[in-house]
C-alpha positions as CSV (number, residue, x, y, z in Angstrom):
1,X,27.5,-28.7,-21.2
2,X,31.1,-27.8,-19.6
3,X,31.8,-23.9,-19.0
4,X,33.9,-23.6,-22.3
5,X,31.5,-25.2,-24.6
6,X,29.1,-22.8,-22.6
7,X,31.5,-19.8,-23.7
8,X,31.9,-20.8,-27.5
9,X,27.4,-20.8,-27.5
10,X,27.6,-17.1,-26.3
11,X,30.7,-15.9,-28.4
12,X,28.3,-17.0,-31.2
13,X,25.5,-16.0,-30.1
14,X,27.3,-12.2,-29.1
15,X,28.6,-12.1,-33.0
16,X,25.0,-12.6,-34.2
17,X,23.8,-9.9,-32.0
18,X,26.8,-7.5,-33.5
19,X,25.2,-8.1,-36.7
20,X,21.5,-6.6,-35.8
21,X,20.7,-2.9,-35.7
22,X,17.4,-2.1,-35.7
23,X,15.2,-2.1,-32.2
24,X,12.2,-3.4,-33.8
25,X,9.8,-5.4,-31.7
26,X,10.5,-8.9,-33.8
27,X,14.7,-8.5,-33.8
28,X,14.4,-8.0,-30.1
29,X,11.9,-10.5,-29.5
30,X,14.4,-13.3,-31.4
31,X,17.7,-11.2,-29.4
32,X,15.7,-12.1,-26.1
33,X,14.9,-15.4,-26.2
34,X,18.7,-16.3,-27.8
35,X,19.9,-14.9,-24.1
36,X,16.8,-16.9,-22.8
37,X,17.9,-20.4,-24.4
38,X,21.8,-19.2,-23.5
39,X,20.8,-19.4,-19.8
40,X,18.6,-22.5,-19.9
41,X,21.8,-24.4,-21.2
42,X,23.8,-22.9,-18.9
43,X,25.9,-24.9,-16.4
44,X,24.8,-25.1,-12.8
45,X,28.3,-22.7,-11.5
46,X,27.7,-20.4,-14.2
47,X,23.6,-20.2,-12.9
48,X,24.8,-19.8,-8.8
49,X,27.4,-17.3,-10.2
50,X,24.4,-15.1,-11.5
51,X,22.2,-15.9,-8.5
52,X,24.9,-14.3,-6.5
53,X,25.2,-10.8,-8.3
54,X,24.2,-8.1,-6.6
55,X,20.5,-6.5,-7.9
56,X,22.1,-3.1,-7.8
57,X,25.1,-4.3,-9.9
58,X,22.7,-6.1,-12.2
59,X,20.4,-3.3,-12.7
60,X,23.3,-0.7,-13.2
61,X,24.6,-2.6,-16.1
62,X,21.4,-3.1,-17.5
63,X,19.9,0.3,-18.2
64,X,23.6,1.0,-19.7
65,X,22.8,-2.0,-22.0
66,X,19.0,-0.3,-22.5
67,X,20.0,3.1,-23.7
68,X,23.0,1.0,-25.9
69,X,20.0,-1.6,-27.5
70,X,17.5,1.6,-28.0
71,X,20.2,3.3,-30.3
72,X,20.6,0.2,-32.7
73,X,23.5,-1.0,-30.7
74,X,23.2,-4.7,-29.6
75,X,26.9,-5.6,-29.3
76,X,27.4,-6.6,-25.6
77,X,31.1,-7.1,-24.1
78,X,32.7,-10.4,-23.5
79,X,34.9,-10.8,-20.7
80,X,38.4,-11.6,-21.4
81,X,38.8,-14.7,-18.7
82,X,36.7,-17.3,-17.7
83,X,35.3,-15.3,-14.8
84,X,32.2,-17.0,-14.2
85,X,30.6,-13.7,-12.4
86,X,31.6,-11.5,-15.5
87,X,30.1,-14.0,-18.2
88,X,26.6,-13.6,-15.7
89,X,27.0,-9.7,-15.5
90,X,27.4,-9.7,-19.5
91,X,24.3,-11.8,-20.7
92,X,22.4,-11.0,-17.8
93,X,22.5,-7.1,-18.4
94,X,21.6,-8.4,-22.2
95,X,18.7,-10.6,-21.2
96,X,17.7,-7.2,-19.4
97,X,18.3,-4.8,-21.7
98,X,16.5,-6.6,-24.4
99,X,13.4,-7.9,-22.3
100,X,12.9,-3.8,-21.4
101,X,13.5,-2.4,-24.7
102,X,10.9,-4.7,-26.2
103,X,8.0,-4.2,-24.0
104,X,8.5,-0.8,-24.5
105,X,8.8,-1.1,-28.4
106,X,5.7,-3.6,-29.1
107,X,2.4,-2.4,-30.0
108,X,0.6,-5.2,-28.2
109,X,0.7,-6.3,-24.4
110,X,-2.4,-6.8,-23.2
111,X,-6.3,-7.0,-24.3
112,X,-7.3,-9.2,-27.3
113,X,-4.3,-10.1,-28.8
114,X,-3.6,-13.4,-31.0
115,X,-0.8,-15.0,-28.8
116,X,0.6,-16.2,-32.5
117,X,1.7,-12.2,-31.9
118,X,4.3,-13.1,-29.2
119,X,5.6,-15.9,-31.4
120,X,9.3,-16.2,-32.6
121,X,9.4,-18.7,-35.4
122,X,13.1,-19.3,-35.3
123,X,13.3,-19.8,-31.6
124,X,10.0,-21.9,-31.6
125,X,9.3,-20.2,-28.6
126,X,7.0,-17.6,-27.1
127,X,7.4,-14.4,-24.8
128,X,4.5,-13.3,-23.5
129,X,4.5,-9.4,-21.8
130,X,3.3,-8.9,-18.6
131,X,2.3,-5.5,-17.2
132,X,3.7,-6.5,-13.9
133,X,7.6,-7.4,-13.4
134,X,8.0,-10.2,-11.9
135,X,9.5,-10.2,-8.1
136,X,9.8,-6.3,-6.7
137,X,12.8,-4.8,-6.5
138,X,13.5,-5.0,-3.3
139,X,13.0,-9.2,-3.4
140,X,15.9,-10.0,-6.6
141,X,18.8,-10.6,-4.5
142,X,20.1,-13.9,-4.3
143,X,17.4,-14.9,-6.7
144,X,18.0,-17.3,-9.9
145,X,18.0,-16.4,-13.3
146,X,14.3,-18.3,-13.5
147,X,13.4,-15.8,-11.2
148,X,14.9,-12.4,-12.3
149,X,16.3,-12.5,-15.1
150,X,13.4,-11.4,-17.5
151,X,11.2,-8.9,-15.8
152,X,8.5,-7.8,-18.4
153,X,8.0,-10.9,-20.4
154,X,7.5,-14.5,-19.7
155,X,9.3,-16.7,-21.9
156,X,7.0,-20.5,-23.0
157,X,8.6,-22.7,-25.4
158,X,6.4,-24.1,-28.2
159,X,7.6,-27.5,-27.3
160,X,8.3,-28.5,-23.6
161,X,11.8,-30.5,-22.8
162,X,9.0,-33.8,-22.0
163,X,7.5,-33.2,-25.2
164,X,4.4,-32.1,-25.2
165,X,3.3,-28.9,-27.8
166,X,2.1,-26.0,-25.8
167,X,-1.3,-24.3,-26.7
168,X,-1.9,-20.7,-25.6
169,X,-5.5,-19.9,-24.6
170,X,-6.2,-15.9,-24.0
171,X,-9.1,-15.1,-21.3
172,X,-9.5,-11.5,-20.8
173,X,-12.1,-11.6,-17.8
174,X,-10.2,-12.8,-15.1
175,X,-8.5,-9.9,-13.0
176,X,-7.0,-11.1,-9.9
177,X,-4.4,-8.5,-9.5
178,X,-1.1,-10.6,-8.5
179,X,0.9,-9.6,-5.8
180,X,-2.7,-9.5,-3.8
181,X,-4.5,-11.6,-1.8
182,X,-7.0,-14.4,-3.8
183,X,-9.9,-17.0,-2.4
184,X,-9.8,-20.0,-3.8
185,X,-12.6,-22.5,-3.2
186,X,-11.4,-26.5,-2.9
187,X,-14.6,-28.6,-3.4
188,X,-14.8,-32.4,-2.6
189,X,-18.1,-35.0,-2.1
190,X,-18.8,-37.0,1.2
191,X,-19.2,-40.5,0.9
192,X,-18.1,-41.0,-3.1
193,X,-18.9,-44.0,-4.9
194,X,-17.5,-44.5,-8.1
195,X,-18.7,-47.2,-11.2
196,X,-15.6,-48.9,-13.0
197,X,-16.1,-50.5,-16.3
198,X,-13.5,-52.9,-17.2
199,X,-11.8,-52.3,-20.4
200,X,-9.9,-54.4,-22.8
201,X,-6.1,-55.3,-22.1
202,X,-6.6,-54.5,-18.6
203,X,-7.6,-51.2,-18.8
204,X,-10.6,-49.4,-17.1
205,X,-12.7,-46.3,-17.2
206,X,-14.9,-44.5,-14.1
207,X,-18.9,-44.4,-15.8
208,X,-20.5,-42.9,-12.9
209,X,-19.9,-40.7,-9.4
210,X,-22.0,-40.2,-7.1
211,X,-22.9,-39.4,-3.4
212,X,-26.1,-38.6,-1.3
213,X,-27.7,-35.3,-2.7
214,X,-24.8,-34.5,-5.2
215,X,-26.5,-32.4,-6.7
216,X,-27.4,-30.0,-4.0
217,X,-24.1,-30.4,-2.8
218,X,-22.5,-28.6,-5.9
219,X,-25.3,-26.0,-5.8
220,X,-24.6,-24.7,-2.3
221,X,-20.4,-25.1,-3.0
222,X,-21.4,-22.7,-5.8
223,X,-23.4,-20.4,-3.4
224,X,-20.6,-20.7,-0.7
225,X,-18.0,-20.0,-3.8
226,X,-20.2,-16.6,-4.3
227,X,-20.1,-15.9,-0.7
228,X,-16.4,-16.4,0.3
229,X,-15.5,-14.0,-2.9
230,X,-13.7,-16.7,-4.5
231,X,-11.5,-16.1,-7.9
232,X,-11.9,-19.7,-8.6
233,X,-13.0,-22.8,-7.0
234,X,-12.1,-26.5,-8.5
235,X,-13.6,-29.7,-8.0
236,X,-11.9,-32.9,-7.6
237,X,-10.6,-35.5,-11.2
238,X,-13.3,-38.2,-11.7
239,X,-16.0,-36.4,-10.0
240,X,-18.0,-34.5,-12.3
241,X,-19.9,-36.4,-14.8
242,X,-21.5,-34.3,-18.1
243,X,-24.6,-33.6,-15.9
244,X,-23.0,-32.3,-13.0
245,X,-21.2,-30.4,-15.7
246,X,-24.4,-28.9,-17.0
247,X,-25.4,-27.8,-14.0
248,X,-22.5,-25.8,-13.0
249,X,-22.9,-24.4,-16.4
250,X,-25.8,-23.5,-15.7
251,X,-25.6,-21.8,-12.5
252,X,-22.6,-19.7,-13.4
253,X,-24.7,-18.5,-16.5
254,X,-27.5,-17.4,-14.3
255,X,-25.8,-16.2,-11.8
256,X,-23.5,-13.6,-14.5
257,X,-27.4,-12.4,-15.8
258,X,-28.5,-11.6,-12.4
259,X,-27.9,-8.8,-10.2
260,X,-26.3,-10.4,-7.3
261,X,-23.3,-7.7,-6.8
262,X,-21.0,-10.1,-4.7
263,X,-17.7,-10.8,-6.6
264,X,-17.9,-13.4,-9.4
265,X,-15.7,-16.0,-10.0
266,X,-13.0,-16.5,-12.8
267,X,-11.8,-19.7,-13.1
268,X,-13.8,-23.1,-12.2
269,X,-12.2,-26.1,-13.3
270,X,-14.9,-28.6,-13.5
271,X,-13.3,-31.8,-12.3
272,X,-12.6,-33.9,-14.7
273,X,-14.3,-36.4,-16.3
274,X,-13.7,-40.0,-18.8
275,X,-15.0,-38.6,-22.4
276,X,-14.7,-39.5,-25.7
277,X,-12.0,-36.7,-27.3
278,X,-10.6,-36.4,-31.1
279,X,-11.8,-40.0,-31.3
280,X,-10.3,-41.7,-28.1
281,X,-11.2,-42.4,-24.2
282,X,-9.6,-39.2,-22.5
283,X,-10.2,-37.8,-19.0
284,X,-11.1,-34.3,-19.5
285,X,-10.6,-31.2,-17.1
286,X,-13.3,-28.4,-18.6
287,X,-11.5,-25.1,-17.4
288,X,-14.9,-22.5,-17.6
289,X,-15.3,-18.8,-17.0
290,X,-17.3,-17.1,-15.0
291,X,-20.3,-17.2,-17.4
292,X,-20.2,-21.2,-17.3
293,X,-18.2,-21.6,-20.9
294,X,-15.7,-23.3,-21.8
295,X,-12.2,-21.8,-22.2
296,X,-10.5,-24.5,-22.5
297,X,-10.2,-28.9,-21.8
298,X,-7.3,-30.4,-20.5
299,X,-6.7,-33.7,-21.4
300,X,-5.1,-35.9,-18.4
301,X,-1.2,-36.7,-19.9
302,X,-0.1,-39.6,-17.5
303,X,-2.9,-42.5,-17.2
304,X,-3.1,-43.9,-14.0
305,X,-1.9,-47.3,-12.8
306,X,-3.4,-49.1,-10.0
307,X,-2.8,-52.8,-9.3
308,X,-6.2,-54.4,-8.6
309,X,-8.5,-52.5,-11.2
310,X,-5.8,-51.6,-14.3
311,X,-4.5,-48.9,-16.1
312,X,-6.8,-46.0,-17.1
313,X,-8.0,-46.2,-20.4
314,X,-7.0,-43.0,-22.1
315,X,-5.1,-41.9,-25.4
316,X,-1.8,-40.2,-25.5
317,X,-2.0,-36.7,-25.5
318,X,0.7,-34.6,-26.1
319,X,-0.6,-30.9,-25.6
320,X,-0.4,-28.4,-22.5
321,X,-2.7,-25.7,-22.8
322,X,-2.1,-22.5,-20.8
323,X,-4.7,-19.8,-19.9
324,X,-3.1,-16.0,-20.7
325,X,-4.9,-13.5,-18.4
326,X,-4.2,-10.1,-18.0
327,X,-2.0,-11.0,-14.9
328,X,-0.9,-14.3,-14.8
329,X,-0.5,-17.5,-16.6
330,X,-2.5,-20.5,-15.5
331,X,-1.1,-24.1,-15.9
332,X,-3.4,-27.2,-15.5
333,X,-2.8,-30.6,-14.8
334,X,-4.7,-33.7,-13.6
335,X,-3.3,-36.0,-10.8
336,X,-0.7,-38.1,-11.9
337,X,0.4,-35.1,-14.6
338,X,1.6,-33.5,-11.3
339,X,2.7,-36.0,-9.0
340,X,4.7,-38.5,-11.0
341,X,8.3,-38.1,-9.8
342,X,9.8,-41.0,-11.9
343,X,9.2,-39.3,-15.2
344,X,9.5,-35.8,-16.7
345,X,6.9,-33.8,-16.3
346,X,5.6,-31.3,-18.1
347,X,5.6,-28.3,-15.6
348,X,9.6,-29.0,-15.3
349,X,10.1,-26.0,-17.8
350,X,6.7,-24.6,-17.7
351,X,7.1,-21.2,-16.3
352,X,3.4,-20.0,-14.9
353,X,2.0,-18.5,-12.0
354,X,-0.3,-20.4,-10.6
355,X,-1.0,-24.7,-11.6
356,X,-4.2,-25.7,-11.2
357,X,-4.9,-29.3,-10.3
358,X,-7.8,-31.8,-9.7
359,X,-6.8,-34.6,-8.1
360,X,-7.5,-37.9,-6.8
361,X,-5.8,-40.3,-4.6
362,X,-3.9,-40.9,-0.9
363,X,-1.4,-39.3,1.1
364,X,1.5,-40.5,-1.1
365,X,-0.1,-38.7,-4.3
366,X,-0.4,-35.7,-2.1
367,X,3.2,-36.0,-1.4
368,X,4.3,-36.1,-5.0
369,X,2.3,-33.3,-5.8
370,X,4.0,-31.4,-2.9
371,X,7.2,-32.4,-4.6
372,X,6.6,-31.0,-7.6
373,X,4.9,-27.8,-6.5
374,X,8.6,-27.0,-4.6
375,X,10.0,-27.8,-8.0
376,X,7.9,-25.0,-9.4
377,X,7.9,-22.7,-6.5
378,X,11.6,-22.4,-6.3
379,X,12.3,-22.1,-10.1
380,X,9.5,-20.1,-11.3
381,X,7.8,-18.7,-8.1
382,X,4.8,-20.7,-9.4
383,X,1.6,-21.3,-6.7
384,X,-0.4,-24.6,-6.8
385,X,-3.6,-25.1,-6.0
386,X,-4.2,-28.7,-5.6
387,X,-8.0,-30.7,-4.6
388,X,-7.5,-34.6,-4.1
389,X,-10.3,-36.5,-3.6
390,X,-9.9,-39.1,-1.4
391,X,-10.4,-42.8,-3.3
392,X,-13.6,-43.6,-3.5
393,X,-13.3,-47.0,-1.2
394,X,-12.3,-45.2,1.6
395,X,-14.6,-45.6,4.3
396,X,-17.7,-42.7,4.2
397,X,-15.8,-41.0,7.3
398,X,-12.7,-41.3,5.9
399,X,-13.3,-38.7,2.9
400,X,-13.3,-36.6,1.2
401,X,-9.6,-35.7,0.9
402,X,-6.4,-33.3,0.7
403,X,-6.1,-29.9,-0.1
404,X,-2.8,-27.9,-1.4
405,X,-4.0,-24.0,-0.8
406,X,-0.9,-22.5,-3.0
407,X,1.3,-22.2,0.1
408,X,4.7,-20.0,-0.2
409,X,6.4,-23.3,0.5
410,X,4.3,-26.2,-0.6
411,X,6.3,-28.5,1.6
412,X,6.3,-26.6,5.0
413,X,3.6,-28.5,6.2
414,X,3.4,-32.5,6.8
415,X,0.5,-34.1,4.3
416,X,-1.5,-34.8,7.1
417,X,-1.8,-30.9,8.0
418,X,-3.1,-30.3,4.4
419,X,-6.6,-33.0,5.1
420,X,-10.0,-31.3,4.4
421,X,-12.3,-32.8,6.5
422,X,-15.5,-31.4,5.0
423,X,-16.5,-30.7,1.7
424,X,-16.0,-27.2,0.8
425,X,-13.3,-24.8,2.1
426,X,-12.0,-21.3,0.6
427,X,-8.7,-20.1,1.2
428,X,-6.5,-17.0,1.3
429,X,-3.4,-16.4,0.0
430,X,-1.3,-14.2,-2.8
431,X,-0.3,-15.2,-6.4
432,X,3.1,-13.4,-6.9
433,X,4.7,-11.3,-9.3
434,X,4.8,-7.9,-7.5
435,X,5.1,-4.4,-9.5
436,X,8.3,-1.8,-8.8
């Protein structure tokens, strides 16, 4: 889109804005996410343009625009050139003004809400309030409209640009307060051996996973997850057949009914697993809570390809589910969902805070996933959390994989930095969004 055709979008969408008066949660709601599809269309001079306004200047003409929007008046001035800095001052202080004024004029933010209640029909689109603003005060400058531009709200489309339908899943046990510093728990299996039944049309599926004393392995990751304090932990795609399953169930369950006062975990994604789904082969991520259900499955998007034993045997799938907790959005994804960098991904436009992944592969998936965890990182200030397994005909010594610990810059470090060499590690770090 050139800068003029740009211009004519917000002269029209300005005009429809003169035309509203009342500050009610759903007229702001639909005002908001106008200014949020205005910016997402945007092109690239008139997004460095806004990166490069000042916070202070930003902020100044956005609490003018607040007290303007409170009274009923949601006109906003259009610059009379083509000053690329004014047109970012103008909808900027807009996008601010009406982000502010609805958070403070809805009736629901956070606790059991229907996300259907964030919903704007019109704009097919979702924005989701957040008690904490996103990037402190103090951190703004310089910072991209993806970054900035919407403190109190987080804005998810129905429909990403690759397609797929978004579902929004509400947990309200996980408190992990962002801004602070998390454990997370990466686990992986020594010596992994996997069973491949050949499918029809060169296709295949993994029947079985196993290693020496799996089962005890997975019960003392579990006691090790307890021990380290860990939010979540996450085990490897393709490792965790319905049994294994069952028995992290199971432990999580007792564990919640006993009186063990060490912190519980949150979030365990299960690994993933081939399963029959809605009546086709899919391979299955079981997202749990702390009390070993279910919250949610993610269903692996991108099949993968390898030359000797065929393409995985699983259906299309074209949904996305997201986790809503009280402080942050969770993502999912499962391998090649997150390393592909020949097609478009779903996470391109997926604004969360933290992307879990189970993975499994070599150094060159690690890479891709690296890739794509930048992407994120620099556009959303989204943390991944990525466990790769290392493929199962590696040598014994040569597993069990890589670990992405949801650095601050998921490429700093060379691949080979990023190995886990045995089969459970916790690590440290923050999750951002920090509060004024």
């Amino acid at each position: 889109m050139t800068f003029e055709e740009w211009i004519a979008c917000a002269e029209a969408l300005a005009a429809d804005h003169r035309s509203l008066s009342q500050a009610n949660t759903a007229t702001c709601r639909r005002a908001l996410l106008g200014v949020h599809r205005l910016f997402k269309i945007a092109p690239t001079p008139l997004l460095d343009a806004y990166a490069r306004l000042p916070e202070r200047l930003l902020g100044e003409a956005a609490r003018a625009r607040t007290d303007d929007v409170t009274g009923g008046d949601f006109a906003w001035r259009l610059p009379g050139n083509a000053d690329l800095r004014a047109w970012a001052l103008a909808a900027g202080a807009q996008a601010r003004a009406l982000d502010a004024v609805l958070f403070t004029s809805a009736t629901t933010h956070l606790g059991p809400v229907d996300p259907e209640e964030w919903r704007c029909a019109e704009s097919r689109a979702y924005a989701i309030p957040r008690a904490r603003t996103r990037e402190p005060a103090d951190k703004r400058d310089n910072q991209r409209f993806t970054r900035r531009g919407i403190l109190h709200h987080r804005v998810v489309p129905e429909v990403l640009d690759a397609g797929y339908r978004v579902r929004l899943v509400r947990l309200d046990t996980a408190a992990a307060p962002a801004g602070e510093t998390v454990t997370m728990g990466a686990a992986l299996f020594l010596g992994l051996d996997l069973r491949i039944r050949r499918e029809a049309e060169d296709g295949f599926i993994v029947t079985g996973a196993t290693c020496e004393g799996m089962d005890g392995t997975v019960l003392r990751q579990l006691e090790a997850a307890f021990a380290d304090g860990c939010f979540a932990a996450m085990w490897p795609e393709l490792t965790v057949a319905p049994a294994l399953l069952a028995l992290i169930q199971g432990t999580l369950a007792e564990r919640a009914l006993s009186e063990d006062p060490r912190t519980s975990l949150q979030l365990v994604v299960a690994g993933s697993w081939h399963v029959e789904d809605e009546g086709a082969m899919a391979n299955v991520a079981p997202v749990l809570d702390g009390y070993g259900e279910v919250k949610l499955r993610y269903r692996k998007v991108l099949p993968y390809q390898d030359r000797k034993i065929g393409t995985e045997a699983i259906g299309p799938v074209l949904e996305v589910p997201v986790l809503v907790t009280d402080d942050h959005l969770v993502g999912f994804g499962i391998c090649k969902d997150f390393c592909d960098q020949g097609v478009a991904l779903a996470f391109a436009d997926l604004d969360v805070d933290l992307v879990l992944v189970p993975s499994m592969g070599n150094p060159v998936t690690m890479d891709g996933h690296r890739s794509t965890a930048k992407r994120m990182r620099t556009l959303f200030g989204t943390r991944a959390f990525v466990v790769q397994q290392a493929e199962a005909e590696r040598p014994a010594d040569e597993q069990p994989g890589w670990v992405l610990p949801f650095p601050n810059d998921p490429t700093g470090l060379a691949t080979s930095a990023l190995r886990q060499v045995g089969d459970w590690q916790s690590y440290r770090g923050t999750v951002p969004r920090g509060r004024d």
